[in-house]
C-alpha positions in Angstrom: 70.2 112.2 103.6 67.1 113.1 106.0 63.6 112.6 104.7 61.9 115.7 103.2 58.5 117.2 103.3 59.2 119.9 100.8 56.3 119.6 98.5 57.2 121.8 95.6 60.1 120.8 93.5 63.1 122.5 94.2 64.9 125.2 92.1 66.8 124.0 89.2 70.2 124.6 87.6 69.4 126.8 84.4 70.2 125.1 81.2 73.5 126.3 79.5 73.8 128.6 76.6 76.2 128.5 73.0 78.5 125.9 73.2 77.8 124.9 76.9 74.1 123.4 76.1 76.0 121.3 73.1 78.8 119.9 75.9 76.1 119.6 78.7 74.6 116.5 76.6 76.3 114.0 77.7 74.8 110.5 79.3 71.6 110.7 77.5 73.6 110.3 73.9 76.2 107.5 75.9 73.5 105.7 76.8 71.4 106.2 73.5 73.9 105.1 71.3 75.1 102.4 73.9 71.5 101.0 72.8 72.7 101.1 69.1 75.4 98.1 70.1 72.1 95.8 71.5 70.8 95.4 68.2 69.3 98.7 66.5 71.1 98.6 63.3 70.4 95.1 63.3 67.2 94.3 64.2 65.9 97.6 62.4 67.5 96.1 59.1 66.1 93.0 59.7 62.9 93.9 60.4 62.8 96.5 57.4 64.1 93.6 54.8 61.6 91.4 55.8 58.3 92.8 56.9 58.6 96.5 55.4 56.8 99.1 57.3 54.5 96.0 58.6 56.2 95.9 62.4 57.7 99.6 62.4 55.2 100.3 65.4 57.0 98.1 67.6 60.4 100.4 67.0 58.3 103.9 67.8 56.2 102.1 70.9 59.9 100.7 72.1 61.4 103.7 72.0 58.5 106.4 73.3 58.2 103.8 76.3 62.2 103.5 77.4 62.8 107.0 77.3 59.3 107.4 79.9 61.2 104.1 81.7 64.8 105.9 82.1 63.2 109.1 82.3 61.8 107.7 85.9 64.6 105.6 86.7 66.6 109.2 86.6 63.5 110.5 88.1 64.3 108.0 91.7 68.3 108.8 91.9 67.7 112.5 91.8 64.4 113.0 93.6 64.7 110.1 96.9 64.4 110.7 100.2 67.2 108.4 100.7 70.0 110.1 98.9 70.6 107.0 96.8 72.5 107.5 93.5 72.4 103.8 92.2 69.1 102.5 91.4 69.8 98.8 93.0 70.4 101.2 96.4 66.2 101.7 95.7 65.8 97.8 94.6 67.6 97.0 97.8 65.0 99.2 100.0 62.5 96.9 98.8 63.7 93.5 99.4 67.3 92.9 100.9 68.1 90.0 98.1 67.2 92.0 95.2 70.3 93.8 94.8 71.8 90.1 95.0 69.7 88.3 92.3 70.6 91.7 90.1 74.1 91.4 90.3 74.1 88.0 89.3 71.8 88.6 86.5 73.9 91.3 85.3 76.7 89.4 85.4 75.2 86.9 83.2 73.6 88.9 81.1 75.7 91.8 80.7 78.6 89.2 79.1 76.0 88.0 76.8 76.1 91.9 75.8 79.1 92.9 75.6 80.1 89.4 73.6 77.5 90.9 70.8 79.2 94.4 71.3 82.6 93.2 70.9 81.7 90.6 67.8 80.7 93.7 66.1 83.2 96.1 66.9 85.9 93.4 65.4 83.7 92.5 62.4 83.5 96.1 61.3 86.9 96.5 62.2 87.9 93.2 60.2 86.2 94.4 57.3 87.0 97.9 57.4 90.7 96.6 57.2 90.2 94.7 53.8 88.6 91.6 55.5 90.4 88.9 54.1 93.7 88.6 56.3 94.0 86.6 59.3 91.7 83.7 57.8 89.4 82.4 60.3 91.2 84.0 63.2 91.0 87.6 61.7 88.0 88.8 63.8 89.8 87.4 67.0 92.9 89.5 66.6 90.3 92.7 66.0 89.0 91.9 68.9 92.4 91.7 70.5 92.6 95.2 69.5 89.4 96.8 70.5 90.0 95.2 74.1 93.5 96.5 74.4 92.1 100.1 73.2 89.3 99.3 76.0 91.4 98.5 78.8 93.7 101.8 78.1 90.1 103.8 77.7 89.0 103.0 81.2 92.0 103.1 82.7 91.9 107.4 81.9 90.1 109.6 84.3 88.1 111.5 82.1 86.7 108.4 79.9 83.4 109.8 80.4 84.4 112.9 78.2 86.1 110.9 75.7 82.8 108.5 75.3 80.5 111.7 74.7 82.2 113.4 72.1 82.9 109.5 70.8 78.8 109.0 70.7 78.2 113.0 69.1 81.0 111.9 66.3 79.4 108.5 65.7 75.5 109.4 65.8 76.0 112.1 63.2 78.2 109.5 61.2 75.6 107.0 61.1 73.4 109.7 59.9 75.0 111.0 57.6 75.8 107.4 56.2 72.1 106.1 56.1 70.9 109.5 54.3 73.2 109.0 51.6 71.8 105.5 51.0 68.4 106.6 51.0 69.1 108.8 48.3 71.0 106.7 46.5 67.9 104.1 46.3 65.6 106.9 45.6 62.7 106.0 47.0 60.4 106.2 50.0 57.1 104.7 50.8 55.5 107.6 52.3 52.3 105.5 52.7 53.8 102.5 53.6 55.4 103.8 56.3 52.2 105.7 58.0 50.6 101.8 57.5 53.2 100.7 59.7 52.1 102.5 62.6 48.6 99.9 62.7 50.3 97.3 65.4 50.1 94.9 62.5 51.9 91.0 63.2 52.0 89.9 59.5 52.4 86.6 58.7 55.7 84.5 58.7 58.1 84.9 55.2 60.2 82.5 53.9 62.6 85.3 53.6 63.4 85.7 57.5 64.9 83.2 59.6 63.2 84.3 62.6 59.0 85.0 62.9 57.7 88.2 62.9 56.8 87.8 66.6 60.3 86.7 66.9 61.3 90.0 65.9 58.7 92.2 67.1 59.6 90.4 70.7 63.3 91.3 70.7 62.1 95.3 69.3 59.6 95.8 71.4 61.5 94.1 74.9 63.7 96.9 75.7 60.2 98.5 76.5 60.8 98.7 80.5 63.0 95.4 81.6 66.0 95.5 79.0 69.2 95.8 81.6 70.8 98.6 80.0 68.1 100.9 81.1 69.7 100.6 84.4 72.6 102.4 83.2 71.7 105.7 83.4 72.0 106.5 86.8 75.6 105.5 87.2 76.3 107.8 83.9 74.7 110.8 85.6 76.6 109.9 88.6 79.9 109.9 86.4 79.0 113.3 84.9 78.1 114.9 88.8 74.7 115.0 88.5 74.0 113.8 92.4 70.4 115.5 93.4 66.9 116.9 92.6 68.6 120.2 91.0 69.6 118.3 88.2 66.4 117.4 86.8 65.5 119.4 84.9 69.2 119.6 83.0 68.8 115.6 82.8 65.3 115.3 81.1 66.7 117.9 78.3 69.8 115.6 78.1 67.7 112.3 77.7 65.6 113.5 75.2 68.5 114.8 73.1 69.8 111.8 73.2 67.2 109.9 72.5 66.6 111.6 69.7 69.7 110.5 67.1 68.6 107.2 68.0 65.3 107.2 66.4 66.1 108.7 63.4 69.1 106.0 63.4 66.8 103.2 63.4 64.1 105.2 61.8 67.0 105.1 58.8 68.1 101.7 59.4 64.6 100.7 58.7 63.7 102.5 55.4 66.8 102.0 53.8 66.3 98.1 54.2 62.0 98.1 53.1 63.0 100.3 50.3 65.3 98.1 49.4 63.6 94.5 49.8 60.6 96.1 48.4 62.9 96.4 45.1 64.2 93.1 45.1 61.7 90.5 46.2 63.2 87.3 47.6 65.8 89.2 49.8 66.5 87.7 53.0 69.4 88.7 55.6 70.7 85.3 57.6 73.6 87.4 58.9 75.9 90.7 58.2 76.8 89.9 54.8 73.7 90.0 53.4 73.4 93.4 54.9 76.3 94.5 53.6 75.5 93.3 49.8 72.0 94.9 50.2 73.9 98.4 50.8 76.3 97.1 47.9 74.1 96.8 45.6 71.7 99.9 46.2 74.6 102.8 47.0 77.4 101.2 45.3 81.0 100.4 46.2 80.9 102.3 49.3 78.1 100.7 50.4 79.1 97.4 52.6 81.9 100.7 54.0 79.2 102.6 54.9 77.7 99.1 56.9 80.9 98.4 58.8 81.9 102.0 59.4 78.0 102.3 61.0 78.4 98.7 62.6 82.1 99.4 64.8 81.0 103.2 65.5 77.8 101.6 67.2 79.4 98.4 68.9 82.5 101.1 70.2 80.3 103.4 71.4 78.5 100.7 73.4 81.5 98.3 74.7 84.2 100.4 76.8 81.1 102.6 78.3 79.1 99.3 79.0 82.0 97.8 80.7 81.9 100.2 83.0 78.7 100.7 83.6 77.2 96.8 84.4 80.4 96.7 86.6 78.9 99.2 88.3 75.9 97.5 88.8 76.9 94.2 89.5 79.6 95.3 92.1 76.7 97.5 94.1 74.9 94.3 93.6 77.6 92.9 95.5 78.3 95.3 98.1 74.9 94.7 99.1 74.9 91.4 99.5 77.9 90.5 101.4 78.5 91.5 104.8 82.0 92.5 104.3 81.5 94.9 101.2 79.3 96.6 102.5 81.1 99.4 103.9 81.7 100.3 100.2 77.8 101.4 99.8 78.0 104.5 98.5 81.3 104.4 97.4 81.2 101.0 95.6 83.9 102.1 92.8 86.7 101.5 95.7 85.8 98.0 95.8 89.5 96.2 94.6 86.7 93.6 93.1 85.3 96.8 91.0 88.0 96.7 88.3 88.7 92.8 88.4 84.8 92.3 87.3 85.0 95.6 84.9 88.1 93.8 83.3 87.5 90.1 83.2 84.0 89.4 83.0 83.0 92.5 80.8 85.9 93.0 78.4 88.3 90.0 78.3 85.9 87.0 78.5 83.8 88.3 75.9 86.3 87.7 73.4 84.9 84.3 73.0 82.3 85.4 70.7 85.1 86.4 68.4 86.7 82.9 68.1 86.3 80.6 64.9 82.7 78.9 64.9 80.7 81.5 67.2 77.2 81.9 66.2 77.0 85.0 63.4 76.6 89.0 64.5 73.0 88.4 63.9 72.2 85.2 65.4 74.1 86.7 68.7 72.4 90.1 69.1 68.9 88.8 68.7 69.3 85.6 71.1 71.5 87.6 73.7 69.0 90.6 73.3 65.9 87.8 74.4 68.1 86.5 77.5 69.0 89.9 79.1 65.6 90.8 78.3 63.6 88.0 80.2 66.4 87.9 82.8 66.1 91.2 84.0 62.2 92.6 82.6 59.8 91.5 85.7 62.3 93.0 88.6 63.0 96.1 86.7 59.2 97.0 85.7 57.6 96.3 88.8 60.8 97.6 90.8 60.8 101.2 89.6 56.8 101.5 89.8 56.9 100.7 93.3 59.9 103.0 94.0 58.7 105.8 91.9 55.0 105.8 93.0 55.5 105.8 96.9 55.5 108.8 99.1 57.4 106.6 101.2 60.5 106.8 99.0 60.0 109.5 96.8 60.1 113.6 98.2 56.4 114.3 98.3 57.1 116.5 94.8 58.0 113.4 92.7 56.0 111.0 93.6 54.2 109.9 90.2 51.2 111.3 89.5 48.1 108.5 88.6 48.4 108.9 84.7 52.5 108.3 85.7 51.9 105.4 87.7 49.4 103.7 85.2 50.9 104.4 81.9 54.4 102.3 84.3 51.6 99.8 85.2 50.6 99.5 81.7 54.2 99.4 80.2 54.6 96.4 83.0 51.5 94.5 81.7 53.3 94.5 78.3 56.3 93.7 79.0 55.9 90.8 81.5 53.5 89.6 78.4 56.3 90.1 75.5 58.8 88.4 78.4 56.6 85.6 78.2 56.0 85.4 74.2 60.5 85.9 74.5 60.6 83.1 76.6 58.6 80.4 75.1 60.5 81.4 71.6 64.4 81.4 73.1 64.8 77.3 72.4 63.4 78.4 68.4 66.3 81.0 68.3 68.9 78.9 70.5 68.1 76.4 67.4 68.7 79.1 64.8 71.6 80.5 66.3 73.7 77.4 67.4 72.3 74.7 64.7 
């Protein structure tokens, strides 16, 4: 595509009406809920059993500041002079070996991701399923399961279609779920909560196995550098959404999406205060101390409710996740070796594509699902910290430089100064919470693996 000087921003595709506007949503709730499998139900729960309302700012700054990351991530694959449609394309315009160092990061730290997502997906499975057959080996042969279902799922050519009405299904689920269970406990700290917007750190309880910074580290990390963010250009790609026209259709579908996913967590969160604010002692070390909290305040259904919330969220994350760091690690690729590269553009029809999809990001992980793995817990917050300081410093100061050049940007979409300091601002914090992850990851690798 041939540089442009066009200086107003060109005219949009109208948003749909009735039922279209409802289908139109689409990568923005794949991705949001995709986020859900990373942690959200857990670390939310976590945080809510035990700090309260004390560290809820970290789950409102984390999520106001990813959707303002994605939102200008979409911003560069729509609105470049280049005609790029995968953000490492942009990376790559910077530097020529950070497509390369990306890949391999992905790679490593996409695994670590999808092992959590598919850990989950078989324990709720497991338990769903009466939890007691297949002794120690019972979560493996879930897992089995959810991989074959996985492999068949990408193989279709409309799996994008069947993952969005999968995500609308599951994120009014979860919900619905979490509602029920506040009721059921009966009782809401109105004050409490508005307290919890006061960027408080409280002070370390015996009742958590991590420290608060611990935990407001892993919340507040998927800020601007948490790989997944990178996701959401290669979803847009999937659903056609190749050019500036589409902006305006894609900010409406991002915050859409976005917006199950707060009151998710949001829900997540108060159902576990409420709850540890009527039983004081409570700790959760792993999922079964989450699912006896929701036994105990809703009832039988309760630890249901749990697992039903915990496979929706890990299968709404796995098979679309699969995909999408395959994507990125085989443009990554493409980049980097001489003799891909004439599948730049077109990087899906790389043979490789489908071997890394496969192996690396659906079969492999199963070994989180083997007898003696670290617990669901332990996994998503340590795997959480490594893809976070992995990826955080390229990704931040990446997409500011792409986003706030004239050079790279049609002269329309360059960011304006309050854009490119509020990205310079998000960058500050999250190279410092990289940082404060870092020097804490042999603490959790302790907690995890001891």
């Amino acid at each position: 595509m041939k540089s442009s000087s066009v200086s107003s921003t060109p005219a949009q595709n109208p948003l749909p009406r009735g039922l279209g506007l409802v289908t139109s949503v689409g990568p923005g709730l794949v991705l949001a809920m995709s986020f859900l499998g990373t942690g959200d139900l857990v670390s939310s729960s976590v945080s809510g059993a035990s700090y309260g309302y004390a560290l809820l700012w970290t789950l409102i700054l984390s999520l106001v500041a990813r959707t303002f990351i994605i939102s200008s991530i979409a911003k560069y694959t729509l609105m470049n002079k280049h005609g790029d449609t995968q953000i490492l394309d942009g990376f790559a315009r910077l530097s020529p070996v950070l497509p390369g160092i990306m890949g391999a990061v992905v790679l490593i730290a996409g695994f670590i991701t999808q092992a959590t997502f598919l850990l989950a997906a078989a324990v709720g499975l497991h338990e769903l399923t009466g939890g007691e057959w297949g002794g120690a080996w019972g979560r493996f042969i879930c897992a089995i399961i959810i991989v074959a279902l996985t492999l068949s799922l990408v193989m279709l050519r409309k799996q994008f279609v069947v993952l969005e009405y999968f995500a609308r299904f599951a994120s009014v689920a979860m919900i619905v779920a979490f509602i029920y269970a506040l009721i059921k406990i009966g009782t809401f700290d109105i004050a409490g909560f508005v307290q919890g917007m006061a960027f408080e750190i409280p002070k370390e309880q015996n009742t958590s196995a991590f420290a608060p910074i611990v935990i407001a580290s892993a919340t507040i990390g998927t800020i601007a550098g948490n790989m997944p963010n990178l996701l959401y250009s290669g979803f847009m790609r999937d659903k056609g959404w190749i050019g500036p026209k589409y902006r305006k259709i894609q900010q409406f579908d991002l915050i859409v999406g976005m917006a199950p996913l707060l009151i998710i967590n949001l829900l997540f969160w108060i159902v576990a205060a409420e709850f540890s604010a009527a039983h004081p002692g409570f700790s959760i070390g792993d999922e079964f101390d989450l699912s006896h909290m929701l036994s105990v305040a809703v009832g039988p259904i309760g630890p249901y409710l749990l697992w039903m919330c915990i496979f929706f969220a890990a299968m709404t994350s796995f098979p679309p996740q699969s995909r999408g760091f395959a994507q990125l690690a085989i443009n990554g690729i493409n980049h980097t070796v001489p003799s891909m590269r004439r599948f730049l553009g077109r990087d899906e029809e790389n043979p490789a594509f489908r071997w890394i999809q496969a192996i690396v990001f659906i079969i492999l992980p199963l070994a989180s699902t083997i007898p003696g793995a670290p617990d669901l817990i332990s996994l998503n917050i340590v795997g959480t910290a490594i893809s976070t300081v992995l990826s955080l410093p390229i990704i931040v100061v990446c997409i500011l430089l792409l986003t706030s050049r004239k050079k790279h940007m049609h002269s329309y979409a360059v960011n304006r100064k309050w854009q490119t300091g509020l990205l310079l601002l998000l960058g500050i914090i999250a190279i410092v919470v990289g940082v404060q992850i870092a020097l804490q990851i042999p603490a959790m690798f302790q907690t995890a693996f001891g």
